[in-house]
N, C-alpha and C positions, 0 to 999 in steps of 0.2 A: 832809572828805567823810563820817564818818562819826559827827558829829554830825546831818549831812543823814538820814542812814537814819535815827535813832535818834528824830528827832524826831515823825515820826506814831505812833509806839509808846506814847510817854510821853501824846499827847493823847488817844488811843484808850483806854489805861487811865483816865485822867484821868473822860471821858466814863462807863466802865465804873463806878465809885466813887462819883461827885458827892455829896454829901451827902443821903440818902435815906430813905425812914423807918423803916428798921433804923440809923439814927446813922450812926456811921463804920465801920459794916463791910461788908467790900467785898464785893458783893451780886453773884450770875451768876443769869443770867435766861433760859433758853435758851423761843425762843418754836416751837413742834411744831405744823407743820401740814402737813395734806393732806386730800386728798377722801376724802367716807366712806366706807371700804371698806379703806384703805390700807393699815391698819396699824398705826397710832401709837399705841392703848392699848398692844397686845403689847411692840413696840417701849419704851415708856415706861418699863413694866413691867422689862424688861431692864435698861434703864439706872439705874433708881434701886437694882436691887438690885447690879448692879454698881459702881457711880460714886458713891451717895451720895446721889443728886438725891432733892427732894422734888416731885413729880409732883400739878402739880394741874389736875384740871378744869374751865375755865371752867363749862361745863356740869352739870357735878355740883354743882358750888358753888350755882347756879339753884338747881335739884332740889333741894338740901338745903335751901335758905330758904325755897322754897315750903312743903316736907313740915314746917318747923318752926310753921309756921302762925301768924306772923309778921307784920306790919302789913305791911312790905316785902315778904313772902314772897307775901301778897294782890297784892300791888302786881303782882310780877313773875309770878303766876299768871293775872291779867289781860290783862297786856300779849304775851304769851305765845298767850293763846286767842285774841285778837284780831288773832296774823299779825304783832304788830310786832316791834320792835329793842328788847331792854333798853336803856335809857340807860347808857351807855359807864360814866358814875361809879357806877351801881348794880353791875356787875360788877366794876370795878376795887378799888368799896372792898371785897369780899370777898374779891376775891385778896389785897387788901393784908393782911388779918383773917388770912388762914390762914397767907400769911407768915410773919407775927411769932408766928403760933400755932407752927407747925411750931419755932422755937428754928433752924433750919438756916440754910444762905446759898447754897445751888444748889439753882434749879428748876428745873424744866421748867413750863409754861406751854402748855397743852394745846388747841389748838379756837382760840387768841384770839390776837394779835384778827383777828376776825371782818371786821375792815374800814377802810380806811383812817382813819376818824373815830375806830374803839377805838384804832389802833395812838398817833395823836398824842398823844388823851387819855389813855393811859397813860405814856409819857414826861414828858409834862406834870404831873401829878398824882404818879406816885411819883419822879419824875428817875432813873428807873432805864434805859439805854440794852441790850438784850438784846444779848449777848456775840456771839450770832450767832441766826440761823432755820434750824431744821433741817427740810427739807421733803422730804416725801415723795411722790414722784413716780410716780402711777400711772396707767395709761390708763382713760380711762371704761370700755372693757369689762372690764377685768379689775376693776374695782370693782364694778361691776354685777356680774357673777358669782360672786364671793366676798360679796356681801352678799346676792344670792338666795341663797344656799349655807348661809348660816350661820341656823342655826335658836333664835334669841335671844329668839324671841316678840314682836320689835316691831314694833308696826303700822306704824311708818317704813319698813317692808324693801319693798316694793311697787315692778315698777320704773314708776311713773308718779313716787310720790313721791321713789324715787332719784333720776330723773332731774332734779326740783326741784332735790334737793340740792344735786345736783353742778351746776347750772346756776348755783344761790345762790354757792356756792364757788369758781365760776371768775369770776364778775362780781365779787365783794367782797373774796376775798382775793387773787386774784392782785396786784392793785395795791399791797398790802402787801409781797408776794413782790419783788415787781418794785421798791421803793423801800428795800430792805434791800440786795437785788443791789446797786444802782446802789453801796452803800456796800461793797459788797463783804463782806456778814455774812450768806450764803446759801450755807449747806451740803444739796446737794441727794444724794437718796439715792432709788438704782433701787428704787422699793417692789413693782416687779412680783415679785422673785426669791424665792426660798422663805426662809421666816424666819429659818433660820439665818445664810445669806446675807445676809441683808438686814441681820443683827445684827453679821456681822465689819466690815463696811462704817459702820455706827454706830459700833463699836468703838474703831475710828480716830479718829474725829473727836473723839471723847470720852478719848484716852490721856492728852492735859493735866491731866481732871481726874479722874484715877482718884485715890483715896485715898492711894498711897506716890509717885504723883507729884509728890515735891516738889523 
């Protein structure tokens, strides 16, 4: 009987490891999403200075290759002003770059993927399966309101163009949400509740990998 328990455990890890392109060390990948307004830099922020995580943003990662002014960096500066999708392996191999930059082996993986085509082509390409998806769960109005509210200076804040957003976000990534659940690697988090709040409830779910938890 209790070889029976024991046995999705051992496969589960198995999955978690596979051989990747940090070699044989065993890689945590934690993937952080929700709609704009949620939360999740603040929150990231917290985690990595507690737990260790190295925190990276799909999106900044962009940013930075365009501003390096870059063959690629044209590429994605383009494709960008023109309304489209980066191609899944143009984002991927830069998360994979700051990876192996970072020297670390727990992430967070910030914005991505963006959609069920990034989520495949990322397992496919680094064979790294994400330990679990931490999402952040917030109602349109209260994102709406805290992204009117906050004065960052960017011309995204508009609610015509929130409402894109979050329109973008509920069509692309949910199905990624939704096909993680099915595996049961969807840790969801009330992001409505005031930040402190919202951080003992992260807390939790991250005590596995606090630094003396061993």
């Amino acid at each position: 009987m209790g070889s029976v328990v024991e046995a999705p455990t051992v496969v589960a890890g198995q999955e978690e490891v596979t051989d990747n392109m940090l070699g044989d060390k065993k890689v945590t990948v934690v993937f952080v999403l929700g709609g704009p307004g949620s939360g999740k830099g603040t929150q990231c922020a917290n985690i990595v200075e507690h737990f260790g995580f190295t925190h990276l943003s799909a999106g900044d990662l962009l940013r930075a290759e365009i501003k390096s002014g870059s063959e690629n960096g044209t590429m994605i500066e383009n494709m960008i002003k023109e309304g489209k999708i980066v191609p899944s392996e143009v984002t991927i191999k830069l998360l994979q770059e700051a990876m192996i930059r970072s020297g670390n082996d727990k992430f967070l993986i910030d914005g991505f993927p963006r959609n069920e085509e990034n989520r495949a082509a990322f397992e496919n390409v680094t064979k790294i399966s994400p330990a679990f998806v931490l999402f952040f769960d917030c109602s349109e109005e209260e994102m709406e309101r805290r992204l009117l509210g906050r004065n960052q200076g960017r011309v995204d804040d508009n609610i015509e163009t929130i409402r894109k957003r979050f329109k973008v976000f509920v069509e692309s990534s949910l199905p990624v949400i939704e096909y993680y659940n099915a595996k049961d690697k969807v840790k969801k988090i009330d992001a409505a509740k005031p930040i402190s709040e919202v951080f003992e409830d992260v807390k939790v779910i991250f005590a596995p990998y606090a630094p003396n938890a061993a």
